[in-house]
C-alpha positions in Angstrom: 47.5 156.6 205.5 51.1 155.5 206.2 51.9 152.0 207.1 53.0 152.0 211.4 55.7 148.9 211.0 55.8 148.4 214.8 52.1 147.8 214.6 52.2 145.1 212.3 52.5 141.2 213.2 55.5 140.1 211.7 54.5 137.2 211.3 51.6 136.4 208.8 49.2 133.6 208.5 49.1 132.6 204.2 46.0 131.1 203.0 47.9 129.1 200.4 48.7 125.8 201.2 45.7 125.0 204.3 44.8 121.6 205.6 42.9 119.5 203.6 40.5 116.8 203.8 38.5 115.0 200.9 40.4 117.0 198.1 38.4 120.2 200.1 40.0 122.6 202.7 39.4 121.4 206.0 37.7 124.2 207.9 37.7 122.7 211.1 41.7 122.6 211.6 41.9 126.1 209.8 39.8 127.0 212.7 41.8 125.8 214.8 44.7 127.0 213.8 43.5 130.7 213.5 42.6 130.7 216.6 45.7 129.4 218.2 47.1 132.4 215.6 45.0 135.6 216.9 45.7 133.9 220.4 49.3 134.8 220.3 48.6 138.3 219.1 48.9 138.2 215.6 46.3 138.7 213.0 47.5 139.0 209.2 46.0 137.0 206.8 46.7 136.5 203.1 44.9 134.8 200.5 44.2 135.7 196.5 40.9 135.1 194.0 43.3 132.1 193.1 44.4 130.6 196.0 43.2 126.8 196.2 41.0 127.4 193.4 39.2 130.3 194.5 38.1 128.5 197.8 40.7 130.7 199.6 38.9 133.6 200.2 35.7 132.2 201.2 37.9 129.8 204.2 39.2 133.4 204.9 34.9 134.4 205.4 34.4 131.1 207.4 37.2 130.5 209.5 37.9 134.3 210.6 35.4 137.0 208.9 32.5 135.0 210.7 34.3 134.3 213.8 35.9 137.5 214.3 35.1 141.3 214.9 36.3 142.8 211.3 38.4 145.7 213.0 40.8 142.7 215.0 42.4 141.7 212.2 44.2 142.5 208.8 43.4 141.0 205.8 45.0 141.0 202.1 44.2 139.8 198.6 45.4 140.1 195.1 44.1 141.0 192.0 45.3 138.5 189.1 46.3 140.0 185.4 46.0 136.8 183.9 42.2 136.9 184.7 41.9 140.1 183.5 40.5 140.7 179.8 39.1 144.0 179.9 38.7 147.5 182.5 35.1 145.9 183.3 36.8 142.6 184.5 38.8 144.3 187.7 35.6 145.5 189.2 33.9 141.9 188.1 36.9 140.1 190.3 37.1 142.9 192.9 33.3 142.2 193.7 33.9 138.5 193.9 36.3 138.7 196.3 34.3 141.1 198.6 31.5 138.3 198.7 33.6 135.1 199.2 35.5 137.1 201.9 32.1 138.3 203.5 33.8 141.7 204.1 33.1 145.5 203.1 37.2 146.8 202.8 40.3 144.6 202.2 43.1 146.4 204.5 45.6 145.7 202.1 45.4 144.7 198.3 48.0 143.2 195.9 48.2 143.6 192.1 49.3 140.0 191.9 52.6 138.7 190.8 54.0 141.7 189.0 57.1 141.1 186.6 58.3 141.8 183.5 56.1 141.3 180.2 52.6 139.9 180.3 51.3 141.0 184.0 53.1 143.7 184.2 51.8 145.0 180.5 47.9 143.9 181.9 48.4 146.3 184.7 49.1 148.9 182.7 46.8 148.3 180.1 43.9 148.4 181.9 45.1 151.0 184.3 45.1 148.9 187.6 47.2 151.3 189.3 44.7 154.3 188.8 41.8 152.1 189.4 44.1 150.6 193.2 44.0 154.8 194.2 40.2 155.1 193.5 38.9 152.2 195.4 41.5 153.4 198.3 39.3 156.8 197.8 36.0 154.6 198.0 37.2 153.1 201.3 37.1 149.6 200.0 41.0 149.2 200.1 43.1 150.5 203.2 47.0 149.7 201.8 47.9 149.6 198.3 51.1 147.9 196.7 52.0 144.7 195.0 53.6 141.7 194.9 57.0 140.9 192.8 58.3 138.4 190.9 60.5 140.6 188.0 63.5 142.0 187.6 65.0 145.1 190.1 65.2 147.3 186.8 61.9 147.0 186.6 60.9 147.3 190.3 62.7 150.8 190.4 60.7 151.7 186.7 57.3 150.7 188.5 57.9 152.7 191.4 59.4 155.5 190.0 56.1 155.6 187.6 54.0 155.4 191.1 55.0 156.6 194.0 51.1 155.9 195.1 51.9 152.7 195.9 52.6 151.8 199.8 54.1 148.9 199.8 55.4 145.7 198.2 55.4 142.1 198.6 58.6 140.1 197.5 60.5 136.9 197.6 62.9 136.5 200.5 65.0 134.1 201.9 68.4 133.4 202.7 68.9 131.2 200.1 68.0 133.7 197.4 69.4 136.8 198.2 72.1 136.5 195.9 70.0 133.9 193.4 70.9 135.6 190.0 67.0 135.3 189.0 65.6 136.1 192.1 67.8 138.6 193.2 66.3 138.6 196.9 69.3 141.1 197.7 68.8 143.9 195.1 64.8 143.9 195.4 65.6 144.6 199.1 68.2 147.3 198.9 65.9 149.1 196.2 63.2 148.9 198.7 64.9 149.7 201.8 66.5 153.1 200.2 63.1 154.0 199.4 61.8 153.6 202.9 58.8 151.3 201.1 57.6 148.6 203.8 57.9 145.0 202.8 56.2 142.3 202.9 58.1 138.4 202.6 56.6 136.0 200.6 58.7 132.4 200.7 60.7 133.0 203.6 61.5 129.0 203.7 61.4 128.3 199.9 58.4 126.6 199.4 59.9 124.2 202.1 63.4 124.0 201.0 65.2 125.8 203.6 62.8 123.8 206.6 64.5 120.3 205.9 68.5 120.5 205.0 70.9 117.7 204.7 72.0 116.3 208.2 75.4 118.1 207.8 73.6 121.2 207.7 71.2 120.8 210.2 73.8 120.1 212.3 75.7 123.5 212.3 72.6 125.0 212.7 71.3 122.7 216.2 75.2 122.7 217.1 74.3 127.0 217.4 70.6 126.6 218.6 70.3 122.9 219.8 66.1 123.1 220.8 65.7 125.1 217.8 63.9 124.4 214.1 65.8 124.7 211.1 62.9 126.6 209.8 63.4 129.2 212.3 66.5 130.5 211.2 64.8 131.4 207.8 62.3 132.8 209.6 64.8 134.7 211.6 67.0 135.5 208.9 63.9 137.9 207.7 62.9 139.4 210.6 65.9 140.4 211.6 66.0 143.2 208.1 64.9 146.2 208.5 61.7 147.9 207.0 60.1 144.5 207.2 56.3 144.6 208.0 55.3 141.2 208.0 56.4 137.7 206.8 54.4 135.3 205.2 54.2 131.6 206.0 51.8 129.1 204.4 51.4 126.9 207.5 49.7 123.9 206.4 49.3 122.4 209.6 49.6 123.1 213.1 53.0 122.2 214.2 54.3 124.4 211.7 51.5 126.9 213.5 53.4 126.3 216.5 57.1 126.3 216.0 56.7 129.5 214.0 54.7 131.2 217.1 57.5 130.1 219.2 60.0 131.7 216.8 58.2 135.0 216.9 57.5 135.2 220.2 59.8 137.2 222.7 61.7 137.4 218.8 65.6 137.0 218.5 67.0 138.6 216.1 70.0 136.8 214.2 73.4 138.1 216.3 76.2 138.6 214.4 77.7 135.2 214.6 74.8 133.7 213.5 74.6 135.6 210.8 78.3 134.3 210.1 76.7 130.6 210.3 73.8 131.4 207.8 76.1 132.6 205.3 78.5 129.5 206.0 75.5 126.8 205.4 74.0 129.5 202.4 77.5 128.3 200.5 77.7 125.1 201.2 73.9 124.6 200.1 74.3 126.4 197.0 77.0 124.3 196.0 74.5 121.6 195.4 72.5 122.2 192.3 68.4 122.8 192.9 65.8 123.1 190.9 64.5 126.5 192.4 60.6 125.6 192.6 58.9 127.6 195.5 55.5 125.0 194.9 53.1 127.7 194.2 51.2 125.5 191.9 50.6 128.1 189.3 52.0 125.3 186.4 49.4 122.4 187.5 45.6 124.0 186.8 46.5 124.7 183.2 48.8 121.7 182.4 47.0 119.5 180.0 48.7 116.4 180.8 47.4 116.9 184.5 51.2 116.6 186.0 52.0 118.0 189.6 54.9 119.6 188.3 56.4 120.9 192.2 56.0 117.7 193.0 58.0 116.2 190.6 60.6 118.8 190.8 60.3 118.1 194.9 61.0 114.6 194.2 64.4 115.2 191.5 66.0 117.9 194.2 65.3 115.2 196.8 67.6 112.8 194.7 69.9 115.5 194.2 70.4 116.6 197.7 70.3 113.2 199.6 72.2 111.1 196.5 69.7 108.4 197.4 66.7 107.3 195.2 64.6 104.7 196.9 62.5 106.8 199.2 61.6 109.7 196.7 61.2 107.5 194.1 58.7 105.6 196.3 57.4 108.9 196.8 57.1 109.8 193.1 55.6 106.1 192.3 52.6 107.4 194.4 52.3 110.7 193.1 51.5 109.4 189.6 48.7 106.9 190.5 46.7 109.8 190.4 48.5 112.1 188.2 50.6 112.8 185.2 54.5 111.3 184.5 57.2 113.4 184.1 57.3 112.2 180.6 53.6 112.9 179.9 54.8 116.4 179.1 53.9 117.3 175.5 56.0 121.1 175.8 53.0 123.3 175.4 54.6 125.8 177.3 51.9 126.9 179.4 53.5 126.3 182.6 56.5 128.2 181.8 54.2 131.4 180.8 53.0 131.7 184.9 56.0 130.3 186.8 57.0 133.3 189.2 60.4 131.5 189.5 60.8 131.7 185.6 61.9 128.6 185.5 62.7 126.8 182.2 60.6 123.8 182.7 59.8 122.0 179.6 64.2 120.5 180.0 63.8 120.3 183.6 61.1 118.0 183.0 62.9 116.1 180.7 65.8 115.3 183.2 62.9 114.7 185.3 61.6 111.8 183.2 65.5 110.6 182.5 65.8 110.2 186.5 62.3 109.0 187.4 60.5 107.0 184.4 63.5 105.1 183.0 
């Protein structure tokens, strides 16, 4: 069953980063916001088996499953490699998932993360892709593909080796299209000669791109004065074509809002603006970042209990706004209740999930240097 583009919501609702409320996800405003969601018209929801500790997919059962009639919406989860130790264990996790989501089918379903080395490997190992096609055959998947974290060499290997797969999920944004480890750009040129629909996963960089420096905001609102800097990333992706949906992790609901706003009656970018983009894109990238999209794979496993996105957040705050008081204030509070940036004991364990590859045993020792001196 081909993927109709035109029939997909561009923009989708990411079970990621929800509301919360007493360290638990707060169903009530995730009803909420849903609803405002499917109001507008749109009605694609992702979550994973990993997503705020496996409580994703059951909000997903609770706050739209329940609520809804199964055949008005999409939704789409991932299977994880790094959960996976044998063939047994993808049915095991498969079966999970249909029970905390309360549903029969998943329309669409993700081998999670997929990059070079260890996940990739895993997939093959225990056949995932094979095992994807039959449970399409069963009728408990609709869509089949993957999302992508690796190299374009090895996007053009995978789909080369299997042309079953429908579609992929990737990291976009304008900040990263030419990003040397990202390589937004390449994925999407490999894709877009293929004719493979897309999916965008960190359309706003974890956050990045939603709050610039005044200077920067200003060219933008000096373009688009009643419009959100957010909505020119948002933009920015929607405007490429072969694009079936972006992602946004809206964690509460005036991000529910302006983004409804920005997809409504939808602009795409004109030619000048894509002039201004690429003008701010420079200047930005001129200022060093540490390029952490917060997806919080480092923290569950890090034995010295460190919210390692937040402390990166906190060091590109320094770096970007040359000030110290207010992030450090910011960081003072974070490690009441967690670990210091010099708590680190280099295990290494973060660096072996981070999708962004980053090396961050040193950054976290510039991290200390600047905040626990």
């Amino acid at each position: 069953m081909s993927i109709d583009l035109n029939a997909m919501p561009k923009l989708g609702f990411g079970l990621m980063r929800l509301p919360m409320k007493d360290d638990k996800i707060d169903l009530d405003r995730v009803c909420g916001m849903v609803d405002e969601y499917m109001k507008a018209g749109l009605n694609y929801f992702d979550t994973a088996y990993v997503y705020h500790g496996g409580e994703s997919e059951v909000c997903a059962r609770e706050t739209i499953v329940k609520r809804y009639p199964r055949e008005s919406f999409y939704l789409a989860t991932k299977l994880p490699a790094w959960n996976l130790n044998s063939e047994e264990d993808r049915d095991r996790i498969f079966g999970e998932q249909l029970e905390r989501a309360g549903v029969d089918y998943f329309d669409f379903y993700l081998l999670h993360s997929l990059e070079d080395g260890h996940n990739y490997d895993t997939y093959e190992k225990f056949d995932c892709f094979n095992w994807g096609i039959q449970k399409k055959a069963e009728g408990k998947i609709k869509h089949f593909g993957f999302s992508y974290h690796g190299s374009p060499e090895l996007l053009e290997k995978v789909l080369d080796k299997h042309p079953e797969i429908e579609f992929v999920q990737i990291q976009l944004n304008y900040a990263d299209w030419n990003n040397p480890v990202v390589q937004s750009g390449r994925l999407y040129k490999i894709l877009s000669d293929r004719n493979i629909p897309m999916i965008i996963m960190e359309p706003v960089k974890g956050g990045t791109l939603a709050t610039l420096t005044p200077e920067l905001e200003a060219k933008f609102k000096s373009a688009r004065p009643d419009a959100t800097v957010a909505s020119w990333a948002f933009r920015f992706c929607a405007s490429l074509p072969g694009v079936m949906t972006i992602l946004s992790g809206m964690s509460n609901e005036e991000q529910m809002q302006d983004n409804i706003g920005t997809f409504t009656n939808f602009e795409p970018l004109s030619d000048d603006e894509r002039a201004l983009v690429a003008e701010v894109t420079a200047i930005m990238l001129d200022i060093p970042q540490i390029g952490c999209t917060a997806c919080k794979y480092c923290v569950d496993g890090c034995p010295a209990k460190i919210s390692i996105p937040d402390v990166f957040r906190t060091v590109n705050t320094v770096r970007l706004y040359k000030e110290e008081f207010r992030p450090k204030n910011f960081y003072n509070g974070l490690v009441q209740h967690s670990g210091r940036a010099s708590d680190c004991i280099a295990c290494g364990q973060c660096e072996g999930v981070c999708p962004q590859h980053l090396p961050i045993i040193e950054l976290m020792k510039e991290a200390a240097e600047l905040l626990d001196k």
